[in-house]
SESE-84603 format. One record per residue (C-alpha): x, y, z; residue number from 1. Coordinates in steps of 0.5 Angstrom, whole numbers. Example, Ala and Ser with C-alpha at 12.3 -4.5 7.8 and 13.67 -1.06 7.14 Angstrom:
[[25,-9,16],1],
[[27,-2,14],2],
This chain:
[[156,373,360],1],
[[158,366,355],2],
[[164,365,351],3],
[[163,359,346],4],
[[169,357,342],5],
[[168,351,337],6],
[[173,346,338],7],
[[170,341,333],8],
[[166,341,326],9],
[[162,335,323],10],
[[168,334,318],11],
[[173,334,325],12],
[[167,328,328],13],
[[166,324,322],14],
[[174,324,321],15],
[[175,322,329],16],
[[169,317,329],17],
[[172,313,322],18],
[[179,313,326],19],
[[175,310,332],20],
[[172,304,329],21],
[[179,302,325],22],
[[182,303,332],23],
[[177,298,335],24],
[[176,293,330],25],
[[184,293,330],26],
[[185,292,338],27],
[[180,286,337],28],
[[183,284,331],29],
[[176,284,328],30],
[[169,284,330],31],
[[167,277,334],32],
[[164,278,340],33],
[[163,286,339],34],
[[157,290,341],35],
[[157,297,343],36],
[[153,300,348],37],
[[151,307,348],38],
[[149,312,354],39],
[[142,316,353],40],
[[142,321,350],41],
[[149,322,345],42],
[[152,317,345],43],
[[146,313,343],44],
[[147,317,337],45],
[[155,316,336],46],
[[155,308,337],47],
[[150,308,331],48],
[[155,312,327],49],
[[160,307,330],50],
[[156,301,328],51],
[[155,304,321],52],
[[163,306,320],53],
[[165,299,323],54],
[[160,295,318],55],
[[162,299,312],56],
[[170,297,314],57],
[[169,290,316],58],
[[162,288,312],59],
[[159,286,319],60],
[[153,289,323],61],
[[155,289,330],62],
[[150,288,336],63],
[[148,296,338],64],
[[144,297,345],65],
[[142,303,349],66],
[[143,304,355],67],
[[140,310,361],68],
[[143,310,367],69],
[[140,315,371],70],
[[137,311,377],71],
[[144,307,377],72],
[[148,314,378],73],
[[150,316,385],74],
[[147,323,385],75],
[[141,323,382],76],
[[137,325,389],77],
[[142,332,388],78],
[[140,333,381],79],
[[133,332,381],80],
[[127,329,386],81],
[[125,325,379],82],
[[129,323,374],83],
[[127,322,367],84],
[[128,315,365],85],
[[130,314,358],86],
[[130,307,355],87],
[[135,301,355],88],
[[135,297,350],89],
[[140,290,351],90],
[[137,285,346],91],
[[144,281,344],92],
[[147,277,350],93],
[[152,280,354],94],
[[155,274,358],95],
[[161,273,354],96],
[[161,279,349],97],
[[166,285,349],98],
[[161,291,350],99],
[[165,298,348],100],
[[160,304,352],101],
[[160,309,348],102],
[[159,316,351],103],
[[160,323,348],104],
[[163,326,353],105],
[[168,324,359],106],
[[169,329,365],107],
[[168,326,372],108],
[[167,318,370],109],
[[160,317,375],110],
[[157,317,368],111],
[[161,311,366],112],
[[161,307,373],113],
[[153,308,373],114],
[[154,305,366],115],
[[158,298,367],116],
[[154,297,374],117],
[[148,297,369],118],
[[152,293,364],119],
[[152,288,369],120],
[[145,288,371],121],
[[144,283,364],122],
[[150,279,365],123],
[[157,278,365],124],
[[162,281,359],125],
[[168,278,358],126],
[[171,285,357],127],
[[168,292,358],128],
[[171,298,354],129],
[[170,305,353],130],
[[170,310,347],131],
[[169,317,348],132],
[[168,323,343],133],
[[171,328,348],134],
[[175,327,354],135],
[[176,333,359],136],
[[180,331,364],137],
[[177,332,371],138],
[[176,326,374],139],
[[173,324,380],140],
[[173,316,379],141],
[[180,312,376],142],
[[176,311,370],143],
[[180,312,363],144],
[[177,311,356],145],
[[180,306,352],146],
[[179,310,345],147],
[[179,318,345],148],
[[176,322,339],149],
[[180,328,342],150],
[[183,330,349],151],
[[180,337,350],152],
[[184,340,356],153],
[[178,345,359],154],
[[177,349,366],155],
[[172,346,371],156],
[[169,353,369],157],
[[167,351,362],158],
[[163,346,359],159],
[[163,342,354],160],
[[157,341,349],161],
[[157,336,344],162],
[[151,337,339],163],
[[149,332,334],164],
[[145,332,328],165],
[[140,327,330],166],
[[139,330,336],167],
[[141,337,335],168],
[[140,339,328],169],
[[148,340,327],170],
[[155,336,329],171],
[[160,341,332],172],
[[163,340,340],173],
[[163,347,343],174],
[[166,349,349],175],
[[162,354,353],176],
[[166,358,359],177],
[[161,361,363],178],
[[163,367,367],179],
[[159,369,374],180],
């Protein structure tokens, strides 16, 4: 038996990404040298939406890339015997350039390690920083997000999902506790 508690509706998420983007540009005091990065699958979605928010503010298009980090991550040889690689696409230069992973939710930190090892891959940023929807807590890395949508305390029981119109047909953000 499941219980779904709805945490987060499309308004709560648009309103959390504007905020997002007017804490970004402000910490950069603008947007040289800015691009944003997101993770397959969401926060492909959410560094798009960020993109959008950014250029309606400050009248200026960011760089945008997308990244999949499946074969970078420490324990795909325990989820599956084949992973489905997705696409990365980096076609700005990386050396430099301030780059703000952008994920939907942060849980343990081995997506975001995954990620800035990929990140690497293509040059050196001068910066990297992290911008989440949802943060969960339950840490097994010392990674912290440098801009958080909303810190949800959860149990290690529940899981969060973040659906997305581009994806999922509707933006909301669920908590699922699963009982045994």
């Amino acid at each position: 038996m499941t219980c779904d508690h709805i945490v987060l509706d499309a308004q709560d998420i648009d309103r959390i990404l504007t905020r997002m983007a007017h804490e970004i540009i402000e910490v950069h005091r603008g947007v040289e040298n800015l691009a944003l990065v997101g993770i397959q699958t969401r926060g492909v979605y959410l560094s798009r939406r960020l993109q959008k928010k950014i250029q309606d503010i400050e009248g200026v298009e960011i760089p945008v890339g997308v990244m999949d980090i499946n074969l970078y991550r420490d324990d795909w040889t325990r989820v599956t015997s084949q992973p489905v690689v997705k696409t990365t696409q980096i076609a700005f230069p990386v050396d430099g350039s301030c780059i703000v992973l952008v994920d939907d939710v942060l849980f343990t930190g081995r997506t975001i390690r995954a990620a800035m090892d990929a990140v690497m891959d293509f040059g050196r940023p001068d910066r990297i920083e992290l911008a989440v929807l949802v943060d969960r807590g339950h840490r097994e890395l010392p990674i912290k997000a440098d801009y958080i949508g909303k810190l949800i305390e959860t149990r290690r029981t529940e899981t969060v999902f973040v659906q997305l119109f581009e994806k999922d047909g509707e933006d909301r953000v669920v908590i699922v506790e699963n009982r045994g």
